[in-house]
C-alpha positions in Angstrom: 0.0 0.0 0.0 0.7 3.5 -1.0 0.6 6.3 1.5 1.6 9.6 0.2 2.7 12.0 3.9 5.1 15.2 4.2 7.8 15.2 6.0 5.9 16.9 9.3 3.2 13.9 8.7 5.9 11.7 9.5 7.8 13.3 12.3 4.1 13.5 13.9 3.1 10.0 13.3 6.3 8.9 15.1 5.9 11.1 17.9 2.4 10.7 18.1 0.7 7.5 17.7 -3.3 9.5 18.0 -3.5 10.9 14.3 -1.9 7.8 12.9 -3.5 6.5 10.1 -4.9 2.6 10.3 -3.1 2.2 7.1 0.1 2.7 8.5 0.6 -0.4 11.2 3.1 0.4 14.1 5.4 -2.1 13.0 7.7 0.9 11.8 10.6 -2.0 10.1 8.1 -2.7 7.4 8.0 1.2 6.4 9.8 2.1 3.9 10.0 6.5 3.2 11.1 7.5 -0.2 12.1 10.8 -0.8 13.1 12.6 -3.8 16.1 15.1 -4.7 15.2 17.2 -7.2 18.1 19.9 -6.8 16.0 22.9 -5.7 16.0 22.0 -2.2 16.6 25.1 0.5 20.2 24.2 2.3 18.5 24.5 5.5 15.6 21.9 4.6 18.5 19.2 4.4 20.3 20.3 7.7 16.4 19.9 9.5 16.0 16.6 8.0 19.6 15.4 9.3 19.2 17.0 12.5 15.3 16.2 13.2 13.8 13.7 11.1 16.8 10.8 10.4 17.4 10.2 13.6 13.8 9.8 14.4 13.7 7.8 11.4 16.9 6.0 12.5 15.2 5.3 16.1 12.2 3.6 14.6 13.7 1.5 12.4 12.1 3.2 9.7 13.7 2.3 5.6 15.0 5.4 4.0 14.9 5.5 -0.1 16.4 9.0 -1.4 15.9 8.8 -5.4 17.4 11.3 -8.0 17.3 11.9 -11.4 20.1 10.8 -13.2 20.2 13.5 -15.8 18.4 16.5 -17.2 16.0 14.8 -19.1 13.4 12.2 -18.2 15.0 9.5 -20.3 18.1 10.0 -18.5 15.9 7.9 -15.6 16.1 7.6 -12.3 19.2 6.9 -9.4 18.5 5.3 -6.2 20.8 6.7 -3.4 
């Protein structure tokens, strides 16, 4: 199953188990987050997520999957991390 969340949706489901979604079972090994680098990110959104969200991610046991394209163009395709 598919759930799409941003990044606050995820720091409060793992810090608060009340607005959890039933679709998304507390068994946090089986959860896999993908996230996307598309180049225009703000320097300061990438020192938040080290500082606040991987090691909440880290302390759940929680997969990480950071994808990039691999060029400019969509046929260029797709890198996983």
């Amino acid at each position: 199953m598919t759930v799409y969340i941003t990044t606050a949706g995820i720091y409060r489901m793992l810090t608060d188990p009340n607005p959890r979604p039933d679709t998304i079972a507390a068994d946090y090994p089986k959860l896999v987050v993908v996230i996307a680098q598309t180049g225009d990110e703000w320097s300061t959104t990438g020192k938040l997520v080290e500082r606040h969200i991987l090691p909440l991610l880290r302390k759940h046991n929680v997969r990480l999957v950071e994808v990039a394209r691999k060029g400019p163009t969509k046929k260029d395709g797709v890198a996983v991390l």
